[in-house]
N, C-alpha and C positions, 0 to 999 in steps of 0.2 A: 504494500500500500504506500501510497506516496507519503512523505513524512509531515508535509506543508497542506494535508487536506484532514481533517479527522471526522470520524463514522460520523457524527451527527451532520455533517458538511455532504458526505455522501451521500446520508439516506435522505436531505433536504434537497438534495439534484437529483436523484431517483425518483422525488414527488412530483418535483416540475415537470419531469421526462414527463412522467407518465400520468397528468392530469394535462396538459398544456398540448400533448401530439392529436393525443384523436379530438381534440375540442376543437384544434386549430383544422383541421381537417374536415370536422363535420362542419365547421359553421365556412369557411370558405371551403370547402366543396359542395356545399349544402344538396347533403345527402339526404335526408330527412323523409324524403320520400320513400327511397327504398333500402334505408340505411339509418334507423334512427341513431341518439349518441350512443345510447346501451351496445351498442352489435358493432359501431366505428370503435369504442372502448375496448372489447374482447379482441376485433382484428387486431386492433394496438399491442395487446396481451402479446399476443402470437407474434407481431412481428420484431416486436423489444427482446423477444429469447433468445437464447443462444444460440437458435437456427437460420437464424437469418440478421437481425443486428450484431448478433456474438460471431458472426461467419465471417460478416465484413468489419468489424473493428474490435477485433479478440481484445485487446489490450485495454481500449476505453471503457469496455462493457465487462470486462474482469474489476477494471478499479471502482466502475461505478454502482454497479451489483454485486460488492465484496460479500462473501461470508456473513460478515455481522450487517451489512445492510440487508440483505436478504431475508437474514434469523429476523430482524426487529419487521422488515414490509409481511413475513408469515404470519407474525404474532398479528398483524392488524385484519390478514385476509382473512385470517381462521374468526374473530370474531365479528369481520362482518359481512362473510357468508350465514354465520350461525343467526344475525339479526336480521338477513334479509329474508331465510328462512321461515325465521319464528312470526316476519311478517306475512308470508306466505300463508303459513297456518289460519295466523288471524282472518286472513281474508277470506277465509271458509264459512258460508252462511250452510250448516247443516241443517238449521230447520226449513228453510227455503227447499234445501234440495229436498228433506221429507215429503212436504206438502208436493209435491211434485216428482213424486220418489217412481212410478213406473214409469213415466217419458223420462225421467233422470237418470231411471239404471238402464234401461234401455239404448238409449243414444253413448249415456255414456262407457258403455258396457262393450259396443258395436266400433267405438271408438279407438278403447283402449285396445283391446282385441285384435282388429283385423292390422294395423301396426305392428302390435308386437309378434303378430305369429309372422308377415312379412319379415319382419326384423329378427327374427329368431330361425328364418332361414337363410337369408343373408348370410348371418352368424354361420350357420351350418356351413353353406355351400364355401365360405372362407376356408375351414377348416379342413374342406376335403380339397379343395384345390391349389391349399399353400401348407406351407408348414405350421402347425398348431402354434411352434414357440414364438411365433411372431407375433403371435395376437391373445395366446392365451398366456397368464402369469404362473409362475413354477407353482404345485400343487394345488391346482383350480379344477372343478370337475368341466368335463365338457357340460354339465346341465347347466352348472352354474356361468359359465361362460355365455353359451345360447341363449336362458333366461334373463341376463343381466343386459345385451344388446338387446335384445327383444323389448324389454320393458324401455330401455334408454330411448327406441325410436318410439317411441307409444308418447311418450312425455309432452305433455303442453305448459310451457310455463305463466303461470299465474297471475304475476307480478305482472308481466310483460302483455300479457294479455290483455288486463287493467289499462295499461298504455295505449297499447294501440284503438282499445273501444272508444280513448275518451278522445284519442285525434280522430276518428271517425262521428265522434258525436253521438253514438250510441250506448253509452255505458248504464246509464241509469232508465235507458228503455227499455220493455220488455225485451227485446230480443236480444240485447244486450246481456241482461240477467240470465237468460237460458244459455248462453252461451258462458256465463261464468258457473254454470251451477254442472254445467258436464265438465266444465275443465276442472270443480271442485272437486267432483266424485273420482274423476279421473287419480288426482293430484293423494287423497287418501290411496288407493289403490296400490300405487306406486311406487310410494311408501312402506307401506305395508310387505309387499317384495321386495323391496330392496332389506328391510328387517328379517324376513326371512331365506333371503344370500349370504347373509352375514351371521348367520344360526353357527356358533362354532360349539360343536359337538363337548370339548374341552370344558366352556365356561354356560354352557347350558345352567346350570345352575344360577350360577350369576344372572343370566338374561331373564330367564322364569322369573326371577327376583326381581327384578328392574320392572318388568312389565306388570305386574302384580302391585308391587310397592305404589309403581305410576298410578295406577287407579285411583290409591285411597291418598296418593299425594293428590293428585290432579281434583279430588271431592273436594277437599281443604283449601286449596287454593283457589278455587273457585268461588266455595265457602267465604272466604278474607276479602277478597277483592269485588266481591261482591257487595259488602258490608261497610267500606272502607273510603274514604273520600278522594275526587278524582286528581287529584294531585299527589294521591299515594298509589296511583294505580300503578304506572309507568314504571316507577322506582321496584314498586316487589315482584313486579311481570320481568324486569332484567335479570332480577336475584333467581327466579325461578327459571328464569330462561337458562343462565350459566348451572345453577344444580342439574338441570335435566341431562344439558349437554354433558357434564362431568360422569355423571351414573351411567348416563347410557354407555358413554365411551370406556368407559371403568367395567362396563358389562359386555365388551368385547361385542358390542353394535358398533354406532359410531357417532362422532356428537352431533351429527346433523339429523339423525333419527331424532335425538333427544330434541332439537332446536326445534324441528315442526311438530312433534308429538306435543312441547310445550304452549305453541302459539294456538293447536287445532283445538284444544278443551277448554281457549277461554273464547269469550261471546265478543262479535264484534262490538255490539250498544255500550260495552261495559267503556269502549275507550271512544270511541266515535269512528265514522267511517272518513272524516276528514282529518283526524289527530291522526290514523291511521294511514292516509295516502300522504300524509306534510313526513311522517317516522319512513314510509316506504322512499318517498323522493330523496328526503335526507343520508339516506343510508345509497341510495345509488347512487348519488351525485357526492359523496365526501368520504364513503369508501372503501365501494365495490369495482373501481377503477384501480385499487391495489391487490383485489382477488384478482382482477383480469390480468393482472404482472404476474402473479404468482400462476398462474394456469399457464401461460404463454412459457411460464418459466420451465415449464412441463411437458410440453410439445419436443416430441423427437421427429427427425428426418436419417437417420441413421439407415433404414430400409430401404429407400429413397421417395423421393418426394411422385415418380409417377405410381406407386405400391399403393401411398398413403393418399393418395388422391383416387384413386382406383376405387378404394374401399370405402371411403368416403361417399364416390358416387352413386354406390351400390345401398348403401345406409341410406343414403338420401332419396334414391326412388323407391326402397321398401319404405320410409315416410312417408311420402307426398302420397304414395299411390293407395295403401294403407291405409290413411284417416280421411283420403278422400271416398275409398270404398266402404267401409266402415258409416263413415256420415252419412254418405247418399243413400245406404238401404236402413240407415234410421229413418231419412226422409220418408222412403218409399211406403216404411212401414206404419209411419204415423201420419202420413196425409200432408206434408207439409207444405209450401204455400213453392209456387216453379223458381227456383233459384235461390232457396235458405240452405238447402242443404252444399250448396257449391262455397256460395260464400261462408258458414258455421264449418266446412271443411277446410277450408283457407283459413282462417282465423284459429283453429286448433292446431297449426302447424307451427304457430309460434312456442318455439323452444330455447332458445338461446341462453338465460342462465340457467335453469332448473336442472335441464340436459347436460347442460356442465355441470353444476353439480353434484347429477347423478352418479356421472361419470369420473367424477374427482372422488368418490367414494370407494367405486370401482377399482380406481387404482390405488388409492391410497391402501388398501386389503390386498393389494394383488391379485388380484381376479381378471384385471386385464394388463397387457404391456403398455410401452410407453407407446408403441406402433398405433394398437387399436385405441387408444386415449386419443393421438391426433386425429387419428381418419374419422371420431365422434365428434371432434370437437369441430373440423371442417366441416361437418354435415349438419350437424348446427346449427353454424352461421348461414349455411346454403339454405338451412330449411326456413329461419326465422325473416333471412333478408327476400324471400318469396310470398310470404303471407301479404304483406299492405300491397304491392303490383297487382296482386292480383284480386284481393278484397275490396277495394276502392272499386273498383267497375263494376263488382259483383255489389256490393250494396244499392248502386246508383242505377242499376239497375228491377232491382224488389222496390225501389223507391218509386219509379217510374210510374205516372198513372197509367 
């Protein structure tokens, strides 16, 4: 390390890097259209890694991504992926999806489904036409392998989804709502298997315990916060938010189970749904621009880059094609109105964080290589930067008298 710069000096030009490149890019390239910041943000991730800014200036990108700059930008990403999560959670209206619970398990059922069984052949057909160790991590079963892509293309992310309805104008319209209430049940679902991929045989005990314990924590908390005046809310929902992530991680899950398991059993009314979209902005705009560093820091080309692009493209039409077939014979089957089911199929193809963070789980366990991490994490970005192109015509169209 140079002797005339010190870590706090690094890791304060590793922020600039990486808040000031994709801003400066999204608003003078004004991408916005088919590129909102969130997805200019992650490409950023990618292209600041080792793979390609670390290719071209080994030297700059060692001094200015040191060791200890790194160790301190992790400690930020790890906590605020766990917050954007636990925002995720909250943004779950389960009794919404109740009252509406057969069009809800339906659509969303036909959704999650026809995706992941695409995507869990994909998986397969990798596995028979390349080498396993490329893509699978040492002691993974192949179910677990297949299963964990599978479910990864199935993934609609939540958050993001949120975003896009409200530059459309549709977020608080009915169809708006229906469109958040299958990406909810989807978003439980998902969860739920990715907890059960990370079943270790070993700490079974442990996990039984966590999930158990969770219940009669999650009564109590509920209980408090319920009780409790709203400027105590936010403070004990943090404290609970880090215990959960702790246990679960301590019970050989991992802390992002713990982080949406925490935010999905408390009630949105309890914080409001606008205290709650000002916590979700705040966190993506101050610092999930340092998760996207640390993902990007993650990305291998070691296979080579037409391998990883290959695989990628294959991920990517078992998505697209997947929750478009999936949606459209929800349409078919519930009568829906000519052209909901195209556009609510465009619109669940938004993935961008959640899929990474499916997928940062995935590796973080070894379940997948660093190979199979990139060619998810380029499929993605393909899939998310595809939804507004092609939803914006499809709305303006159902719009049409």
């Amino acid at each position: 390390m140079h002797p005339a710069v010190s870590v706090t000096e690094l890791f304060l030009l590793a922020l600039i890097v990486i808040f000031a490149v994709p801003y400066l890019v999204w608003r003078l390239g004004r991408t916005d259209h088919w590129a909102p910041l969130v997805v200019v943000q992650i490409v950023a991730g990618i292209l600041l890694g080792p793979g390609v800014l670390g290719a071209f200036f080994p030297a700059e990108h060692a001094l200015v991504f040191a060791p200890p700059v790194i160790g301190a930008l992790n400690g930020i990403a790890w906590w605020a992926v766990m917050l954007f999560v636990f925002s995720a959670g909250l943004e779950l209206d389960l009794a919404d999806a109740w009252k509406w619970r057969g069009e809800t398990a339906l659509t969303a059922g036909l959704a999650l489904g026809a995706p992941m069984l695409l995507g869990s052949g994909a998986a397969f057909l990798l596995l028979r036409l390349s080498d396993p160790t490329l893509w699978m991590g040492g002691g993974t079963a192949h179910w677990q392998f297949i299963l964990g892509i599978g479910m990864a293309c199935a993934v609609t992310a939540l958050p993001i989804l949120v975003l896009f309805l409200q530059k459309l104008g549709i977020f608080r319209e009915a169809l708006g709502q229906r469109i958040l209430r299958y990406a909810s049940l989807d978003d439980i679902l998902i969860w739920g298997v990715l907890a059960l991929l990370l079943l270790d045989w070993n700490r079974v005990t442990r996990q039984l315990g966590f999930l158990i314990g969770f219940v009669f924590a999650a009564l109590a908390v509920r209980w408090i916060i319920a009780r409790i005046s709203q400027k105590d809310r936010w403070p004990c929902a943090l404290i609970w938010l880090a215990a959960c992530g702790f246990v679960a991680d301590w019970s050989g899950l991992h802390y992002m189970v713990g982080a949406f398991l925490a935010g999905a059993v408390l009630d949105t009314r309890w914080f409001g749904t606008e205290s709650i979209d000002r916590f979700r902005d705040t966190v993506l705009l101050a610092f999930m621009p340092v998760f996207f560093l640390s993902t990007g820091l993650r990305t291998s080309w070691e296979m080579g880059g037409v391998t990883a692009f290959a695989a990628a493209a294959l991920f990517l039409a078992a998505m697209v094609v997947g929750k478009l077939l999936g949606v459209g014979l929800a349409g078919r089957l519930l009568g829906w109105k000519k052209g909901e089911a195209w556009l609510i199929g465009w619109m669940l193809q938004t993935k961008a964080l959640i899929m990474i963070i499916f997928v940062n789980v995935l590796y973080d366990k070894g379940l997948i290589t660093s190979g199979a991490f990139t060619a998810m994490l380029l499929a993605a970005i393909g899939s998310t930067m595809l939804t507004m192109p092609f939803a914006q015509p499809a709305l303006k169209r159902i719009k049409q008298p």
